[in-house]
CHARMM-style PDB file with segment names, atoms N, HN, CA, C and O in Angstrom:
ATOM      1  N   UNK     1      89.504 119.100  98.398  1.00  0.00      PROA
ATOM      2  CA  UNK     1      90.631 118.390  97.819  1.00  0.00      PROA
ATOM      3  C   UNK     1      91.274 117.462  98.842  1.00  0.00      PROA
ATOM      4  O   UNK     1      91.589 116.308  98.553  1.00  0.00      PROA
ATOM      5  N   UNK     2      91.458 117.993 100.033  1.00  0.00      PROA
ATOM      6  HN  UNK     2      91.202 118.930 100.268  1.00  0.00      PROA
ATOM      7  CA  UNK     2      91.936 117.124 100.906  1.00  0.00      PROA
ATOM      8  C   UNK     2      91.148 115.992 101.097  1.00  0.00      PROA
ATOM      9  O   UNK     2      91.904 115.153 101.586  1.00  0.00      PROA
ATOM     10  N   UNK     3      89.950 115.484 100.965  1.00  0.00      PROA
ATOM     11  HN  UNK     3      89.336 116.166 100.567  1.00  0.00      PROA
ATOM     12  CA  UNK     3      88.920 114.521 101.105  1.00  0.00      PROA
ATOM     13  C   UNK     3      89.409 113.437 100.065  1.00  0.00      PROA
ATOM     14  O   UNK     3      89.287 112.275 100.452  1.00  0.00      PROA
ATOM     15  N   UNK     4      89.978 113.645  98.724  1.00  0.00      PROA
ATOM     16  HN  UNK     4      90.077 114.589  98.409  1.00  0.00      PROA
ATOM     17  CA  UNK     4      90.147 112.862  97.565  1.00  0.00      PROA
ATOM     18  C   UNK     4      91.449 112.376  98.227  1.00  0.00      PROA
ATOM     19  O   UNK     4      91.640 111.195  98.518  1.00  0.00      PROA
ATOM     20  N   UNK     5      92.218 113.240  98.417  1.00  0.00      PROA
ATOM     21  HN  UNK     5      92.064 114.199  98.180  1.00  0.00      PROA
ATOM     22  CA  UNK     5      93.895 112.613  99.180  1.00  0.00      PROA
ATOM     23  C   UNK     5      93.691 111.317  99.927  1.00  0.00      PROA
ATOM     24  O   UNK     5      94.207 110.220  99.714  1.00  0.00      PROA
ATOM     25  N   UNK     6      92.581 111.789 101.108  1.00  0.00      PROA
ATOM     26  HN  UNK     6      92.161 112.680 101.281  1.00  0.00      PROA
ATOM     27  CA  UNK     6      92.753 111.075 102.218  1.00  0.00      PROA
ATOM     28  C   UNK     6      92.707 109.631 101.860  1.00  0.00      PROA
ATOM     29  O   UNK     6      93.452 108.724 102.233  1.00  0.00      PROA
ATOM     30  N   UNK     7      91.078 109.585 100.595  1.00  0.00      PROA
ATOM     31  HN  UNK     7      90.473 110.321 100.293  1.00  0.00      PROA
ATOM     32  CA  UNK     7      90.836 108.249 100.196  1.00  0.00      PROA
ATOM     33  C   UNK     7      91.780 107.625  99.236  1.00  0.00      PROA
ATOM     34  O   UNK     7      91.410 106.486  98.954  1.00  0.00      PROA
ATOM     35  N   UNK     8      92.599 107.894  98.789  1.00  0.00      PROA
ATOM     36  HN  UNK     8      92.899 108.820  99.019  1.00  0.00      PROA
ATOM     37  CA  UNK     8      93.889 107.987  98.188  1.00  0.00      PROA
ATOM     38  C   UNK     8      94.635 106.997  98.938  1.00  0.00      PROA
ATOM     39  O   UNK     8      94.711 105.774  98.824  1.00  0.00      PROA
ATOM     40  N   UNK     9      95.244 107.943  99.846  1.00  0.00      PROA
ATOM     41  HN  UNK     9      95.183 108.937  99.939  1.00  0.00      PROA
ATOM     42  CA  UNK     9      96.324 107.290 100.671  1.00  0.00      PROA
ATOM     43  C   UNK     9      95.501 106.248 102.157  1.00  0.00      PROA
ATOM     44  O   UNK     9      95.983 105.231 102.656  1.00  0.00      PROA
ATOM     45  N   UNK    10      94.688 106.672 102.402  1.00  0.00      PROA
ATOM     46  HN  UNK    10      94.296 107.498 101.997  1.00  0.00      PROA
ATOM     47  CA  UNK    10      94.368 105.810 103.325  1.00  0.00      PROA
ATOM     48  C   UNK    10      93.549 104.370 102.921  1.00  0.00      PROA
ATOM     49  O   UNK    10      93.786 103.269 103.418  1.00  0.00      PROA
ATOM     50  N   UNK    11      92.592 104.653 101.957  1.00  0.00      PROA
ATOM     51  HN  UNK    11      92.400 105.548 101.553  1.00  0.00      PROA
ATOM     52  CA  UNK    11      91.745 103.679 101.741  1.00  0.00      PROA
ATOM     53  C   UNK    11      92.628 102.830 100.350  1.00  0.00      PROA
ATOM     54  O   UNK    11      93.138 101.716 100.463  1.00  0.00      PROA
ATOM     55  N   UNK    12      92.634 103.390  99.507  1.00  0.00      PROA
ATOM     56  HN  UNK    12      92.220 104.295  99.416  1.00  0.00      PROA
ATOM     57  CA  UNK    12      93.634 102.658  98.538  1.00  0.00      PROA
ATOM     58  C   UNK    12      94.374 101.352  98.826  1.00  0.00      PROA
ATOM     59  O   UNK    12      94.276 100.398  98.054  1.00  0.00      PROA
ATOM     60  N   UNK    13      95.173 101.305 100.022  1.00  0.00      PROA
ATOM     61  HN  UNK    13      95.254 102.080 100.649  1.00  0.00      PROA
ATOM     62  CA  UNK    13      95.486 100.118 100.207  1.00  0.00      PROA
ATOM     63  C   UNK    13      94.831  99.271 101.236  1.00  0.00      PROA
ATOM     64  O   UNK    13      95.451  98.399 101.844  1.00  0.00      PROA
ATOM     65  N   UNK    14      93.559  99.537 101.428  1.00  0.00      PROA
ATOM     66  HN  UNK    14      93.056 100.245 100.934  1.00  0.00      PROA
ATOM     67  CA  UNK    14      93.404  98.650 102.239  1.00  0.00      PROA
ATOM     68  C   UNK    14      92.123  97.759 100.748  1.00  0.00      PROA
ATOM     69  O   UNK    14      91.593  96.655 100.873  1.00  0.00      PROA
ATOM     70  N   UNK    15      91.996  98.599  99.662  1.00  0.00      PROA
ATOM     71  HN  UNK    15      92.427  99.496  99.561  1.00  0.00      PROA
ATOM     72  CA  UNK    15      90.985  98.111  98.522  1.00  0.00      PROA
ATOM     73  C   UNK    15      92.012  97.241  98.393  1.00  0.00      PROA
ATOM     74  O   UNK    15      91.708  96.196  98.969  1.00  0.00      PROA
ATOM     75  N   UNK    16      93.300  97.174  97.807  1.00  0.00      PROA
ATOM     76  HN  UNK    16      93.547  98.023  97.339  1.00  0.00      PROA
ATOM     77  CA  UNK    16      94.410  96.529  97.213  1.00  0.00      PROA
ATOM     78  C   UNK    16      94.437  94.867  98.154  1.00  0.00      PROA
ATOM     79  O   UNK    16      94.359  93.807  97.533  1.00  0.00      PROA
ATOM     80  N   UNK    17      94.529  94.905  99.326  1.00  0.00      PROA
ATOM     81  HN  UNK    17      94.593  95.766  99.831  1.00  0.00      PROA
ATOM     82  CA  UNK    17      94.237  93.760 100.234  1.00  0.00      PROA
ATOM     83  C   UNK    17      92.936  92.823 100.056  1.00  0.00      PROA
ATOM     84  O   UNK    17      92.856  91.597  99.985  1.00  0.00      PROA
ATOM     85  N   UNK    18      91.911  93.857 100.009  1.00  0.00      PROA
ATOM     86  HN  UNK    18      91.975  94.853 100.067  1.00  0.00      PROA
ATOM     87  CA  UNK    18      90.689  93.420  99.756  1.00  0.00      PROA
ATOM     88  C   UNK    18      90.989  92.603  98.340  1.00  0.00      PROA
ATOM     89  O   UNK    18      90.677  91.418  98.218  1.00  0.00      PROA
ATOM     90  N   UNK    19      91.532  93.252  97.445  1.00  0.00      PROA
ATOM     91  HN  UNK    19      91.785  94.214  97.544  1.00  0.00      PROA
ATOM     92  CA  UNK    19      91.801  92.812  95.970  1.00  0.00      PROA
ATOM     93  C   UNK    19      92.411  91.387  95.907  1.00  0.00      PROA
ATOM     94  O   UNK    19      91.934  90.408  95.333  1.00  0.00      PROA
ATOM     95  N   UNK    20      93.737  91.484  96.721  1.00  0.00      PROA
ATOM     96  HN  UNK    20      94.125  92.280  97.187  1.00  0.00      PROA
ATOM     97  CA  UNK    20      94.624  90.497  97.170  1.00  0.00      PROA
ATOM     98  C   UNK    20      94.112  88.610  97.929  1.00  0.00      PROA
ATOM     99  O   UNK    20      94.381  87.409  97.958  1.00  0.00      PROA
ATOM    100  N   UNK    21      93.067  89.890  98.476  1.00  0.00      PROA
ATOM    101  HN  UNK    21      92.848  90.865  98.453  1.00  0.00      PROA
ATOM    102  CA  UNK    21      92.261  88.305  99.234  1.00  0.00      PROA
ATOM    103  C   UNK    21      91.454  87.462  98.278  1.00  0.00      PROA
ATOM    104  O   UNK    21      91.305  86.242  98.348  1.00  0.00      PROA
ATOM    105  N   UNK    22      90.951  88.287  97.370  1.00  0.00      PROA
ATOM    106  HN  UNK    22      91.072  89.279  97.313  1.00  0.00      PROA
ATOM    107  CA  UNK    22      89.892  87.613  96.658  1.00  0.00      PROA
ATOM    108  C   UNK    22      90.842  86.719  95.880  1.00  0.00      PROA
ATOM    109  O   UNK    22      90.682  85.508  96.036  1.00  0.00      PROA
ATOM    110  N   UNK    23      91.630  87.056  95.216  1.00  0.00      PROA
ATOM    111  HN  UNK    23      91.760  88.039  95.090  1.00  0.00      PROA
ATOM    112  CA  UNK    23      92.630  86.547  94.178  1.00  0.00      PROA
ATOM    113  C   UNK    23      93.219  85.333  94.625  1.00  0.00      PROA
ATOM    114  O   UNK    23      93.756  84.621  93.777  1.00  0.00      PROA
ATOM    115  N   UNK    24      93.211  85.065  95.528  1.00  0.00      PROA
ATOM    116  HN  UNK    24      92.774  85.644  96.217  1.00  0.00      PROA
ATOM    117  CA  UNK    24      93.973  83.904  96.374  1.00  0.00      PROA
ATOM    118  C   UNK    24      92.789  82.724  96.702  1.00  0.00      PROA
ATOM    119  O   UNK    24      92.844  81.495  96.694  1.00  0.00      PROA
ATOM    120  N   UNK    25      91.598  83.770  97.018  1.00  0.00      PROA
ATOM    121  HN  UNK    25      91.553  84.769  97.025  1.00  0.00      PROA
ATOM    122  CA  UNK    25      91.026  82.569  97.155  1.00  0.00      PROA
ATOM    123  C   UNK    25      89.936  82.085  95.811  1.00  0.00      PROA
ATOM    124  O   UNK    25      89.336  81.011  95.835  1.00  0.00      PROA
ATOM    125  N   UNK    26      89.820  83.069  94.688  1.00  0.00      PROA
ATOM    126  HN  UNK    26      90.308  83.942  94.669  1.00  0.00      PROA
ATOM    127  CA  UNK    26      89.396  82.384  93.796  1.00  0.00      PROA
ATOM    128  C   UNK    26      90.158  81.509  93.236  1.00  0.00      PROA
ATOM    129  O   UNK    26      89.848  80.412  92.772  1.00  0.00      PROA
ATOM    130  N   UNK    27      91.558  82.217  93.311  1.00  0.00      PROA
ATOM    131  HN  UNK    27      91.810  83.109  93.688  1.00  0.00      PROA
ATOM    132  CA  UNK    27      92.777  81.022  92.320  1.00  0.00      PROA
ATOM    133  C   UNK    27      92.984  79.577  93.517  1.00  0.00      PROA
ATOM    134  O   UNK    27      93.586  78.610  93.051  1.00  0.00      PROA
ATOM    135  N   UNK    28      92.520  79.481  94.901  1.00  0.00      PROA
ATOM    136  HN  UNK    28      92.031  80.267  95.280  1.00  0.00      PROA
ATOM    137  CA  UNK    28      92.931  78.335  95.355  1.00  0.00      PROA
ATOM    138  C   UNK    28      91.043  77.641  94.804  1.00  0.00      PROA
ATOM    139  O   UNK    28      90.624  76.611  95.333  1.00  0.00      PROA
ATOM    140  N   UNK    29      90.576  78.057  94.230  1.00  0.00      PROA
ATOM    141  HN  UNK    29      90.917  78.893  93.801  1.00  0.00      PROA
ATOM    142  CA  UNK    29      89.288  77.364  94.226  1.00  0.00      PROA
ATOM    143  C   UNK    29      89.249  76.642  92.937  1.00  0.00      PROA
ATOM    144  O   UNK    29      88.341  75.951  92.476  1.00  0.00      PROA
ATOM    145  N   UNK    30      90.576  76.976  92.368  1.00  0.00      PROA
ATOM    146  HN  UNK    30      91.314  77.537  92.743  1.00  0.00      PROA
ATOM    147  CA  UNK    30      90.330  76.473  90.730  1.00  0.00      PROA
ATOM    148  C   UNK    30      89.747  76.491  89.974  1.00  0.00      PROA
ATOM    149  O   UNK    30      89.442  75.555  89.235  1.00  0.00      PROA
ATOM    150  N   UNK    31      89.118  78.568  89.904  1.00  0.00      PROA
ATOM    151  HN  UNK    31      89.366  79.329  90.504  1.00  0.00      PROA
ATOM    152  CA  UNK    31      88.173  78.915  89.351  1.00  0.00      PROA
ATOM    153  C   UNK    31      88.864  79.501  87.816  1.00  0.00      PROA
ATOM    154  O   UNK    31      90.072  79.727  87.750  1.00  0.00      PROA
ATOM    155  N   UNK    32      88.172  79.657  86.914  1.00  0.00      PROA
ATOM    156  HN  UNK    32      87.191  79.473  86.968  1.00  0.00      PROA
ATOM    157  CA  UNK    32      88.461  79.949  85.135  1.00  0.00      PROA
ATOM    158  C   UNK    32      89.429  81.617  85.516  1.00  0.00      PROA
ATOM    159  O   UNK    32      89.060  82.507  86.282  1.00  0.00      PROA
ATOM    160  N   UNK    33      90.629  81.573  84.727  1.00  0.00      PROA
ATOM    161  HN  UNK    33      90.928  80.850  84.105  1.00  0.00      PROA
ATOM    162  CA  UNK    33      91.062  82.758  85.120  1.00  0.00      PROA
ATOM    163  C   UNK    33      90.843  84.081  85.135  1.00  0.00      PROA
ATOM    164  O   UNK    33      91.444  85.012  85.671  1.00  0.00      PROA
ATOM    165  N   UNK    34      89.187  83.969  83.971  1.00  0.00      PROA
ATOM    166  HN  UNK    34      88.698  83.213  83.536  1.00  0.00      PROA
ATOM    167  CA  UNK    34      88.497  85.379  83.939  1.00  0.00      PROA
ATOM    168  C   UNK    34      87.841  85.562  84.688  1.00  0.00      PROA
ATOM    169  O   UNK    34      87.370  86.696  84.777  1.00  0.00      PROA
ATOM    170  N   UNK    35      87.487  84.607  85.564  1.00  0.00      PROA
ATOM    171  HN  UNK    35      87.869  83.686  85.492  1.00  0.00      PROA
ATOM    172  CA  UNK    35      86.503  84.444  86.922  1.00  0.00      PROA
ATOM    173  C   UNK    35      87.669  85.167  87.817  1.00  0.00      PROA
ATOM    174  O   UNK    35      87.288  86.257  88.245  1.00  0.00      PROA
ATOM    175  N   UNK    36      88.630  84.911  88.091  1.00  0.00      PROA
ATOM    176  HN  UNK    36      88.940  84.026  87.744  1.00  0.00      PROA
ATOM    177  CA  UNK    36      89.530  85.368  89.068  1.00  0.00      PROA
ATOM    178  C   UNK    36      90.209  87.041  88.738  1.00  0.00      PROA
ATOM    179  O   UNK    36      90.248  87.982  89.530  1.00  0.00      PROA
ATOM    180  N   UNK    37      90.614  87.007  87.553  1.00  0.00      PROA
ATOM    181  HN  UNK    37      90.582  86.242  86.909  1.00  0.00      PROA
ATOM    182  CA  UNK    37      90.233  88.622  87.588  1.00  0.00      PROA
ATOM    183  C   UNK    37      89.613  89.048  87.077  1.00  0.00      PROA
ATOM    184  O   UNK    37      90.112  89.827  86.265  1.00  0.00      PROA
ATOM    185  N   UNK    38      88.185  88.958  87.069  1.00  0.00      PROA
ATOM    186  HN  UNK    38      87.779  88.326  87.729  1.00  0.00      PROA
ATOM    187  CA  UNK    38      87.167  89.700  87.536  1.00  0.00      PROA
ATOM    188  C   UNK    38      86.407  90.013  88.984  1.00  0.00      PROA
ATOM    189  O   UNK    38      85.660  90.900  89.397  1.00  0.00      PROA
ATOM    190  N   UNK    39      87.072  88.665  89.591  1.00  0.00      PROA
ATOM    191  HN  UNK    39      87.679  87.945  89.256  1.00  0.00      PROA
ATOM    192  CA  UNK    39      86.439  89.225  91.033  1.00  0.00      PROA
ATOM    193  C   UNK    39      87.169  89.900  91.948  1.00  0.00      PROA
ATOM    194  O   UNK    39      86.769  90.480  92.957  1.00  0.00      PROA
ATOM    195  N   UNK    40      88.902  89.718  91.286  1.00  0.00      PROA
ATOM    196  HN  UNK    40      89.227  89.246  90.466  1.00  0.00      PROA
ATOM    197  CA  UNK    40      89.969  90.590  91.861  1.00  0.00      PROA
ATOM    198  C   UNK    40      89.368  92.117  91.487  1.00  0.00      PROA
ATOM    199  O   UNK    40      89.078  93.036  92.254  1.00  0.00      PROA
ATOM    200  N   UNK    41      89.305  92.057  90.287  1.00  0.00      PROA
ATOM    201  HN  UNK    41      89.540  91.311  89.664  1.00  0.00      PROA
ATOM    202  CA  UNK    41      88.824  93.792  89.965  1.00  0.00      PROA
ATOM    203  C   UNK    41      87.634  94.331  90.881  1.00  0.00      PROA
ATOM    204  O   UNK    41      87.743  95.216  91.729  1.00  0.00      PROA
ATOM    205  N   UNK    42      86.453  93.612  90.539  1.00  0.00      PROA
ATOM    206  HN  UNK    42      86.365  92.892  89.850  1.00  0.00      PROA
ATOM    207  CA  UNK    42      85.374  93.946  91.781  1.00  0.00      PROA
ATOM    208  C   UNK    42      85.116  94.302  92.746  1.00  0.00      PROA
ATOM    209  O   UNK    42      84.401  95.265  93.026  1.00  0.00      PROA
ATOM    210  N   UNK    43      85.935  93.212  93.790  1.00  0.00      PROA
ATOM    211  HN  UNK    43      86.515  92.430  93.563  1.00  0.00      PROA
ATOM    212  CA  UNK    43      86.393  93.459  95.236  1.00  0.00      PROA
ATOM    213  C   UNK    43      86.828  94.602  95.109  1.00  0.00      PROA
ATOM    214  O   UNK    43      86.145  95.545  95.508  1.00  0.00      PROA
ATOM    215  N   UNK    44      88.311  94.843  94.409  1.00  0.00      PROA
ATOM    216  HN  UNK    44      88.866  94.077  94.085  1.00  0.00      PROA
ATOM    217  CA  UNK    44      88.981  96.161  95.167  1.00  0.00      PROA
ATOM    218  C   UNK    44      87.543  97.231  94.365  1.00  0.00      PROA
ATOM    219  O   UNK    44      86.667  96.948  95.183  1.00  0.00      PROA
ATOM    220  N   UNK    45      87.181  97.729  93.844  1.00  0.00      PROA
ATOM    221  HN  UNK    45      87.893  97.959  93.179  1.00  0.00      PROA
ATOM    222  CA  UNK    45      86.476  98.500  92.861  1.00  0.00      PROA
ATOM    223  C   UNK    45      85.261  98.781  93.948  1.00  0.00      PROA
ATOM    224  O   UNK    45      84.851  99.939  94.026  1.00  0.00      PROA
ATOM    225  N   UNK    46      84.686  97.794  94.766  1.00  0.00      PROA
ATOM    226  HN  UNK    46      85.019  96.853  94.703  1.00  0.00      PROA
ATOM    227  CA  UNK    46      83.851  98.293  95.825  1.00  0.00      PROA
ATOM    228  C   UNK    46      84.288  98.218  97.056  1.00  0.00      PROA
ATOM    229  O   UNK    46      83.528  98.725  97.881  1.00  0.00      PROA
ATOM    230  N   UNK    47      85.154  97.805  97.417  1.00  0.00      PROA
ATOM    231  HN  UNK    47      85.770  97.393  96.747  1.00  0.00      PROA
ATOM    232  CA  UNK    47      86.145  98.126  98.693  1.00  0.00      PROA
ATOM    233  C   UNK    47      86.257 100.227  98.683  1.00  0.00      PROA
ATOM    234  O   UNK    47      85.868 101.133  99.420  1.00  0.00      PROA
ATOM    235  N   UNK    48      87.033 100.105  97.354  1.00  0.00      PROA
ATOM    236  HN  UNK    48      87.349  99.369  96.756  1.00  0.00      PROA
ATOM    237  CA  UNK    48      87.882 101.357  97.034  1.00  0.00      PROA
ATOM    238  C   UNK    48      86.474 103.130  97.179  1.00  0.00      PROA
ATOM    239  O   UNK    48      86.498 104.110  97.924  1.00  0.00      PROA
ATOM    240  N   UNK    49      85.571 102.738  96.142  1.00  0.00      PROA
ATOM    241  HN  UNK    49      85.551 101.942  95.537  1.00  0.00      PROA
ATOM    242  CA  UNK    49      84.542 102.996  95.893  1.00  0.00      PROA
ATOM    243  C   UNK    49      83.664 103.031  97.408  1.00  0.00      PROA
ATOM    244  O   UNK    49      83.392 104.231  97.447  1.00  0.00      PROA
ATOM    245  N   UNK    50      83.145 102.515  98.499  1.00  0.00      PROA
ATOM    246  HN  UNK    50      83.366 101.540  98.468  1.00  0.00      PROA
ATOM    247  CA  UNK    50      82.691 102.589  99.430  1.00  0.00      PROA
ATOM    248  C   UNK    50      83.472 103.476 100.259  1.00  0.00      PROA
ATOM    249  O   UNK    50      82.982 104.496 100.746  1.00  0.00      PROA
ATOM    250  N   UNK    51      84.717 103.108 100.442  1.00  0.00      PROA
ATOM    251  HN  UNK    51      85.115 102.280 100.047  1.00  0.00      PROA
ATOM    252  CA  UNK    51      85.384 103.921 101.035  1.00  0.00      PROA
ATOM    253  C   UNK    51      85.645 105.385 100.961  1.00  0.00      PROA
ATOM    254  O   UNK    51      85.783 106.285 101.789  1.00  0.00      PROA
ATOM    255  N   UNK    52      85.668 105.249  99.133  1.00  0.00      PROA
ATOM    256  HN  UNK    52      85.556 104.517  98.460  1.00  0.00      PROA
ATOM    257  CA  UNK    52      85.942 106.877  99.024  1.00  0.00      PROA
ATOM    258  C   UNK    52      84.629 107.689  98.805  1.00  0.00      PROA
ATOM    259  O   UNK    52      84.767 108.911  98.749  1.00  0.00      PROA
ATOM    260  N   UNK    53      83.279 107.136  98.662  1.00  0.00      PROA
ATOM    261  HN  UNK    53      83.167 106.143  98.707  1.00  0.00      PROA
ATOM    262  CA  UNK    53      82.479 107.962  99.046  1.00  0.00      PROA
ATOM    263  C   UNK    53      82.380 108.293 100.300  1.00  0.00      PROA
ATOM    264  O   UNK    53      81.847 109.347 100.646  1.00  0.00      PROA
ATOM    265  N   UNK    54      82.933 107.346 101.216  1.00  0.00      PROA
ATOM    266  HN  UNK    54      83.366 106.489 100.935  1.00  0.00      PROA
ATOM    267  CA  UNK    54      82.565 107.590 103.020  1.00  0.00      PROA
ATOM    268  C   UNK    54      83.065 108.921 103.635  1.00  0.00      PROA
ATOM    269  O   UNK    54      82.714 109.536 104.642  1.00  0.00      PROA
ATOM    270  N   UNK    55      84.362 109.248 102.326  1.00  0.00      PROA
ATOM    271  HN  UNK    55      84.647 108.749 101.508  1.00  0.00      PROA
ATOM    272  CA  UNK    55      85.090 110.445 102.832  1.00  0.00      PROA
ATOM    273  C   UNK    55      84.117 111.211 102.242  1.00  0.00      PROA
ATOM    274  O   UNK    55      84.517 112.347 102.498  1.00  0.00      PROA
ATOM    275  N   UNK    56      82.921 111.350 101.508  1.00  0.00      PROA
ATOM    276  HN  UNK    56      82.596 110.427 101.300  1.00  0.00      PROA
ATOM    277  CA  UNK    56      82.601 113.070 101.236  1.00  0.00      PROA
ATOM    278  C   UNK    56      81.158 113.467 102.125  1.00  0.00      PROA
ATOM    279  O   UNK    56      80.406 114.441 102.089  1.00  0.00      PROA
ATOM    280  N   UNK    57      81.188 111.932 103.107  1.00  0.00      PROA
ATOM    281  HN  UNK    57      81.799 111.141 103.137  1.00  0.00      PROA
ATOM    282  CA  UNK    57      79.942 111.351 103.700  1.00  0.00      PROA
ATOM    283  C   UNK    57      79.612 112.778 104.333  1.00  0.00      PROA
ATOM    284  O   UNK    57      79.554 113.887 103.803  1.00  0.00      PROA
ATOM    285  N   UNK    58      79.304 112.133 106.391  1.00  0.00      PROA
ATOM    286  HN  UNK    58      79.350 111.232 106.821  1.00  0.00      PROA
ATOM    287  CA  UNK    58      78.786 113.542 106.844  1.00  0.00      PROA
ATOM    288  C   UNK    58      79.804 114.327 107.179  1.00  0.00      PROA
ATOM    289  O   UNK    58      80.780 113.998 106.505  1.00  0.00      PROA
ATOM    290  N   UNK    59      80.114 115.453 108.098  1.00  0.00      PROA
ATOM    291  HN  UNK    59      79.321 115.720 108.646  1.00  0.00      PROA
ATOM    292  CA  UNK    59      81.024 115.868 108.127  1.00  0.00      PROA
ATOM    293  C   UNK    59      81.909 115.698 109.396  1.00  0.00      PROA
ATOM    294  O   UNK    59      81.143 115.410 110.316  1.00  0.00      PROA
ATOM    295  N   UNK    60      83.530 115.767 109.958  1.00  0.00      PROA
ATOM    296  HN  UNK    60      84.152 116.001 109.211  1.00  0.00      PROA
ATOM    297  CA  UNK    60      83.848 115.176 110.809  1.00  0.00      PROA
ATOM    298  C   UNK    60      83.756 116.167 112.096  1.00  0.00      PROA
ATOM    299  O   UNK    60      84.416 115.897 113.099  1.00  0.00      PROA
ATOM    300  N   UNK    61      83.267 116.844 112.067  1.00  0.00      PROA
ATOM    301  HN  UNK    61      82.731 117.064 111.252  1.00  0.00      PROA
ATOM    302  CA  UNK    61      82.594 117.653 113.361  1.00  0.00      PROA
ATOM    303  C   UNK    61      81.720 117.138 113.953  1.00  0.00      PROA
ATOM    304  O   UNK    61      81.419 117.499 115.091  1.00  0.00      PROA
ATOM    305  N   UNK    62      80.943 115.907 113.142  1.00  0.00      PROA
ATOM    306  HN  UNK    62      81.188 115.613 112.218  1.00  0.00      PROA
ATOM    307  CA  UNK    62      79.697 115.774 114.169  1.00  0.00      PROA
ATOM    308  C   UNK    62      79.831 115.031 114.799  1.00  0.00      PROA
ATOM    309  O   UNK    62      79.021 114.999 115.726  1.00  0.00      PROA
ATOM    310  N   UNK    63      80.789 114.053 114.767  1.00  0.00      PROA
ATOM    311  HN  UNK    63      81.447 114.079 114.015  1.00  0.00      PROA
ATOM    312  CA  UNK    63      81.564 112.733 115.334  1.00  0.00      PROA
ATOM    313  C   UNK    63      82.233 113.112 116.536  1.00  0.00      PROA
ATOM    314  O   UNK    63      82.353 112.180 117.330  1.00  0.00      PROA
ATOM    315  N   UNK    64      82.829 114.499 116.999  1.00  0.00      PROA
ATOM    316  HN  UNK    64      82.731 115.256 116.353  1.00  0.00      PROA
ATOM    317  CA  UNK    64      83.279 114.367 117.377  1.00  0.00      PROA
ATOM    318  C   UNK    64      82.675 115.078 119.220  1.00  0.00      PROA
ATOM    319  O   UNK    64      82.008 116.104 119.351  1.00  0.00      PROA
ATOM    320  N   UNK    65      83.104 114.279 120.257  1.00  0.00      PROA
ATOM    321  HN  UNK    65      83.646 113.445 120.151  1.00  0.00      PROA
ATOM    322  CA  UNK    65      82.896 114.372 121.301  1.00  0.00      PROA
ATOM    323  C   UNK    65      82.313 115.851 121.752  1.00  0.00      PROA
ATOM    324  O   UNK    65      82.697 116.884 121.202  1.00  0.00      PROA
ATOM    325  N   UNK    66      81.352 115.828 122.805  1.00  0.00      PROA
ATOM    326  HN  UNK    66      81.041 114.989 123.251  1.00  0.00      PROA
ATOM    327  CA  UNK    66      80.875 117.016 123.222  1.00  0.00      PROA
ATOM    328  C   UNK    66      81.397 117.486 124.608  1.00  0.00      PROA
ATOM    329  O   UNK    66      81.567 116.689 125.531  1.00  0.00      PROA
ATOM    330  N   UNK    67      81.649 118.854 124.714  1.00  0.00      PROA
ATOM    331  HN  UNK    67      81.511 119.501 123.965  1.00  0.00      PROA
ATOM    332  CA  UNK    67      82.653 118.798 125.791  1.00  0.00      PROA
ATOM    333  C   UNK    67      81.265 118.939 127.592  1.00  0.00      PROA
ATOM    334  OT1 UNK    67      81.730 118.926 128.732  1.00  0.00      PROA
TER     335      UNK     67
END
């Protein structure tokens, strides 16, 4: 459960930015407005999605330094 949180609060907004960027630059391209949110949705949707599988990835023991 803690794994779903993390991607929650940590990754969530950085999809939302990802979301944010696209939107700005399809709408400065003077693209059709279903073109623009749809690629707003996308972006964040595999931003969000990459991220939150990364949390159920390997586990964080193995990452970490050997003494």
């Amino acid at each position: 459960m803690q794994r779903k949180e993390e991607a929650v609060k940590r990754w969530f907004p950085l999809a939302t930015i990802a979301a944010g960027i696209s939107f700005v630059v399809t709408f400065l391209l003077n693209l059709p407005p279903e073109r623009v949110v749809a690629s707003t949705a996308l972006a964040g949707l595999i931003v969000f999605s990459g991220f939150f599988f990364r949390s159920f990835g390997k586990d964080e023991n193995t990452f970490k330094e050997k003494p």
